[in-house]
C-alpha positions in Angstrom: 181.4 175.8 148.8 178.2 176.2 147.6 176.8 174.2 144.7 174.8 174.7 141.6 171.3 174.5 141.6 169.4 171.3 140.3 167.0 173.2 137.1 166.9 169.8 135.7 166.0 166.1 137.2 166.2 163.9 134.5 166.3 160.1 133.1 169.2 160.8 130.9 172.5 158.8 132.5 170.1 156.1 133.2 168.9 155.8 129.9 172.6 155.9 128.3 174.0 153.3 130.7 170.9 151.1 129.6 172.1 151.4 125.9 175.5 150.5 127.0 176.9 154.2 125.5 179.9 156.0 127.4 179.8 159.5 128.3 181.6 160.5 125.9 180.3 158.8 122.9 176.8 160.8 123.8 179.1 163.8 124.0 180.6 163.7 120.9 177.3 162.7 118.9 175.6 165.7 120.6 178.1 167.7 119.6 178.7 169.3 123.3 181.9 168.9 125.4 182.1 166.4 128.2 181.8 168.6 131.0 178.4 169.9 129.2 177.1 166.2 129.1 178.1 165.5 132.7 176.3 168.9 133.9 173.1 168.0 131.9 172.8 164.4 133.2 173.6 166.1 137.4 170.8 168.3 135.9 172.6 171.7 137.0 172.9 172.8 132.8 169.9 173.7 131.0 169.0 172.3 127.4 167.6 173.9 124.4 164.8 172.1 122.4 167.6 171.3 119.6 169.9 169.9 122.2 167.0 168.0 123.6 165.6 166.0 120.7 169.3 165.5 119.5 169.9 163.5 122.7 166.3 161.8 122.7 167.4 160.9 119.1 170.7 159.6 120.1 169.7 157.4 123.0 166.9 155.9 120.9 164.7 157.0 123.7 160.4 159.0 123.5 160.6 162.6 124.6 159.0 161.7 127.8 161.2 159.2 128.8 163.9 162.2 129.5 161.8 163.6 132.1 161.3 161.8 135.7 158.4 160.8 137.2 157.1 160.1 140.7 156.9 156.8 139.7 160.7 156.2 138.5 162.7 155.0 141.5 165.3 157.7 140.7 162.9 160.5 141.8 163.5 160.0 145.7 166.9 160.4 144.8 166.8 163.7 142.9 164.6 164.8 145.8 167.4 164.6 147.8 170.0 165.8 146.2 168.1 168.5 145.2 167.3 169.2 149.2 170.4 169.0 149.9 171.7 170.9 147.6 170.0 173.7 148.2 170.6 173.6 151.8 173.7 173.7 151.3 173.3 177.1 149.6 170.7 178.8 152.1 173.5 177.6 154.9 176.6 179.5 152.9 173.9 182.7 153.1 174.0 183.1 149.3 169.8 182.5 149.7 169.4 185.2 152.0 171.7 187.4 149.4 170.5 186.6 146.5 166.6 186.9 147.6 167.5 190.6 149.7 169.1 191.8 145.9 166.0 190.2 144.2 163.8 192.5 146.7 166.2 195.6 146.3 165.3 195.1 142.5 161.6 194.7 142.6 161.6 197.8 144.8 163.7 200.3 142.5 161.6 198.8 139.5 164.1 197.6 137.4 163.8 194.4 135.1 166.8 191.7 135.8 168.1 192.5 132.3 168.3 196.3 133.3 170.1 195.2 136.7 172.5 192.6 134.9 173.5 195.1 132.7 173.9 197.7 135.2 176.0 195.3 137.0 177.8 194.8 134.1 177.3 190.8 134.5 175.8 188.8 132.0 172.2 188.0 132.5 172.9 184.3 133.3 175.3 185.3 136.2 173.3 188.0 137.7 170.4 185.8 137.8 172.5 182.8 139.8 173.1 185.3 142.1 169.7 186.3 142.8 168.4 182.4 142.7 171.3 181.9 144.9 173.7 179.7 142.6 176.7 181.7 142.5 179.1 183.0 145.3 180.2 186.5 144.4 183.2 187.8 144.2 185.0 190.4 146.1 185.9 192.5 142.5 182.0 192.0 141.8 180.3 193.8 144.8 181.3 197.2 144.3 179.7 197.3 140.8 176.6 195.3 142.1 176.1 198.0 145.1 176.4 201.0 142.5 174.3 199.5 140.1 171.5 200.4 142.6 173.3 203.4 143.6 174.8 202.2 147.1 177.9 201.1 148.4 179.0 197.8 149.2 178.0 198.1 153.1 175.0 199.8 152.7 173.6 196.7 150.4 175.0 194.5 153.0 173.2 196.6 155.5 169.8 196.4 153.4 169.9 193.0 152.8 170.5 192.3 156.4 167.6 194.4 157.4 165.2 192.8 154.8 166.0 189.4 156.2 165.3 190.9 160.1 162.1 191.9 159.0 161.1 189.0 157.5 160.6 190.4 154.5 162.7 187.5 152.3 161.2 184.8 154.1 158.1 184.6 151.1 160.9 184.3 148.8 162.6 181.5 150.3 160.0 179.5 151.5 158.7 179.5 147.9 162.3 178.4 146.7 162.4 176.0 149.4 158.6 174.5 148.2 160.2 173.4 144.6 161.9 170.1 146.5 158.3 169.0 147.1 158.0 167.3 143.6 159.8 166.2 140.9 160.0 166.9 136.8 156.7 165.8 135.3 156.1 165.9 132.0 153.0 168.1 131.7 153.0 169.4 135.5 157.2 169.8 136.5 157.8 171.5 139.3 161.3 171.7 139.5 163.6 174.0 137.6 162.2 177.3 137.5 163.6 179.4 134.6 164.7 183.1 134.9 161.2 184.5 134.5 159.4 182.5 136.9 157.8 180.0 134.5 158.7 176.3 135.0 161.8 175.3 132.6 161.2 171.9 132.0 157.6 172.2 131.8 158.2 174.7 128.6 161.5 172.8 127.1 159.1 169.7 127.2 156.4 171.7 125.8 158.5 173.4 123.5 159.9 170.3 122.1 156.4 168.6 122.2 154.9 171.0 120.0 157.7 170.3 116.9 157.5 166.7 116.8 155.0 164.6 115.2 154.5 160.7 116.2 155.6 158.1 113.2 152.0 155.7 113.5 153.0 154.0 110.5 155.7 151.7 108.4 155.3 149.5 105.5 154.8 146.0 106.0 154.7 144.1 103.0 151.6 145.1 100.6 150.0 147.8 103.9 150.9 149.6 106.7 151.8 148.4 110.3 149.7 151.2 111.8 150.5 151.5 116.1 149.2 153.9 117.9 152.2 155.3 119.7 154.6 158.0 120.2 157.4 155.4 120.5 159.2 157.3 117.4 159.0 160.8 117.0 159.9 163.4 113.9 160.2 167.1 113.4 156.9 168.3 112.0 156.6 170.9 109.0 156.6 173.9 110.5 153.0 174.5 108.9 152.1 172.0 111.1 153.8 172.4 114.3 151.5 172.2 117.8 148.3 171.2 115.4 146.6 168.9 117.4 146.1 165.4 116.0 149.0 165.5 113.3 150.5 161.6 113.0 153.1 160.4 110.1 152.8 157.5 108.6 156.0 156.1 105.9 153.9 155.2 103.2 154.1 151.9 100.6 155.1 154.0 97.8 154.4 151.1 95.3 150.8 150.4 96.6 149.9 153.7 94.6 151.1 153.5 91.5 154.6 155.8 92.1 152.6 158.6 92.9 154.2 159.3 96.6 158.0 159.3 96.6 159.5 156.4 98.5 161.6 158.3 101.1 159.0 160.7 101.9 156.4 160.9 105.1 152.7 161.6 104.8 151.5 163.8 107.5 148.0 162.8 108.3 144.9 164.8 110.7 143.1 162.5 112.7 140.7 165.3 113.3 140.0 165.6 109.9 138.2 162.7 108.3 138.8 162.8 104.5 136.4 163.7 101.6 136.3 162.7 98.0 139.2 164.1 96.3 141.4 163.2 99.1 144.3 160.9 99.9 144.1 159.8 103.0 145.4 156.8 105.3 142.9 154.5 105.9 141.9 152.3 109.2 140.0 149.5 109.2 138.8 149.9 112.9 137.9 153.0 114.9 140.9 155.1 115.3 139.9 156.5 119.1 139.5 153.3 120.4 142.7 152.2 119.5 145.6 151.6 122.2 149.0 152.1 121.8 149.7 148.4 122.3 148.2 146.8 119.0 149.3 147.1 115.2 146.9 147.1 112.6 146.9 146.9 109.1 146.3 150.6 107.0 146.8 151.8 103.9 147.2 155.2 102.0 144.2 155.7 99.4 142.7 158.1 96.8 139.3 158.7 98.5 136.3 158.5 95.8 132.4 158.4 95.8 130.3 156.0 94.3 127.2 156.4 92.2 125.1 155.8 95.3 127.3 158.3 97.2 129.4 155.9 99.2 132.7 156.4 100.1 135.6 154.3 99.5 139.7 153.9 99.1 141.6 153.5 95.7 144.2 151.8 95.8 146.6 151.4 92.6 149.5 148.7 91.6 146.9 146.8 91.6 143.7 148.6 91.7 141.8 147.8 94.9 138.5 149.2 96.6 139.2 149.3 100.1 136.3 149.8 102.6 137.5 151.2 105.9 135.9 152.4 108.9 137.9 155.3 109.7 139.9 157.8 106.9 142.3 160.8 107.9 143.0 163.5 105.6 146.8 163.5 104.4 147.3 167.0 105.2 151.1 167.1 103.6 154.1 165.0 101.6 157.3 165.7 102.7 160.7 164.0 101.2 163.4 162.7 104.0 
């Protein structure tokens, strides 16, 4: 029988077996059934973005970590199962089917939408078909031949044809190119979605663009500031996909009450801060530091002196602070 396409390679039953969790705890904290949690971690069930930072959130685990890379020694694995996988389905025909009805479509102009519905399939089935996931069903092909006005033997006669001539063999050499590589964050190039885009290349995108890195906890009197995407939170939706955004938790007491204790301060490291400001201040240069080292920061009114140099307020009690490198606090939000 043939099986479901691999749309998804990813790091996820490794990374819940290394936090000692059971299948069904991640299930029931995800909110999804069982069987939905076994499909995603065989990587034959797509994820939405929610779904997807739930379980990142769950696991304890970065975004990135999700996604294989050529480094990771599971990725010779998932090349092979997705190779044979797909084999499997090119040698039960449903390839050559599903790539001859693909063709029959291009050629009569209609959208896969249009030819789902004229089906009368759902656009997630209709679209196995043509990638060649699904078998179909003897009640099915009637309705799939009328849809583009033939009957069942004549479409089994034109896809034949098509395949004679060659015609599909574009198609499924391309399909057949996707078991070169593996799911990269940035580049993936597995898992195609239905439009021809790459699917895990926009759900990690997608995902990417709402969350916001957490640079910075309080530490006593400051701010252990790291450089690192280690923990992640949904942005403001004002400043989702801005470039340089970070979140820091600030040291309420450091200034005076004036920043509520459960609250983040979303700063813009592209934006270095002017008088009038708050701001989170560094006491070393921001771009040359690595995601390895912790360094002390602070959240600050930023003020001018009579000789127009700049400096941190700090309240509670009142301290000048000097630093070499201030970001704009762009926004306050409460947890």
């Amino acid at each position: 029988m043939a099986q479901e396409e691999i749309i998804f390679p990813n790091n996820i039953r490794n990374i819940r077996l290394a936090n000692g969790m059971k299948m069904t705890e991640l299930a029931r904290r995800a909110g999804l059934s069982l069987s939905a949690v076994s499909k995603i971690e065989k990587g034959v069930r797509r994820l939405n973005q929610k779904q997807l930072l739930n379980i990142c959130n769950i696991l304890g685990c970065k975004l990135s970590d999700i996604f294989i890379k050529e480094s990771d020694d599971v990725a010779d694995q998932w090349q092979s199962e997705i190779k044979r996988r797909m084999s499997d389905n090119e040698n039960s025909g449903l390839k050559v089917f599903g790539s001859g009805l693909r063709k029959i479509r291009q050629q009569t102009g209609k959208t896969i939408a249009q030819a789902a519905k004229d089906a009368g399939m759902t656009l997630s089935v209709y679209h196995k078909i043509e990638v060649g996931q699904r078998e179909i069903y003897q009640n099915e092909i009637e309705p799939l031949a009328k849809s583009f006005a033939m009957g069942a033997e004549e479409l089994f006669d034109k896809i034949a044809n098509l395949y004679k001539s060659g015609e599909l063999n574009k198609h499924i050499s391309k399909v057949k190119e996707r078991v070169k590589s593996v799911l990269v964050p940035g580049n993936p190039m597995s898992g195609m979605d239905m439009h021809g885009g790459l699917y895990g290349a926009k759900l990690y995108d997608s995902a990417r663009k709402k969350l916001v890195p957490v640079f910075g906890t309080p530490a006593g009197k400051v701010i252990a500031f790291k450089k690192s995407d280690k923990t992640m939170i949904v942005a403001p939706m004002t400043l989702e996909g801005r470039a340089g955004i970070y979140a820091v938790i600030p040291n309420s007491k450091r200034l005076g009450g004036f920043i509520p204790e459960k609250s983040y301060v979303f700063a813009d490291s592209a934006t270095p801060a002017q008088p009038g400001d708050l701001a989170v201040a560094i006491d070393t240069d921001f771009d040359a530091l690595d995601d390895e080292t912790t360094i002390n920061a602070q959240i600050v009114s930023v003020r001018q002196d009579s000789k127009g140099k700049v400096y941190g307020q700090m309240s509670s009690p009142d301290e000048k602070i000097t630093a070499q490198t201030m970001h704009k606090v762009v926004m306050i939000v409460m947890e």
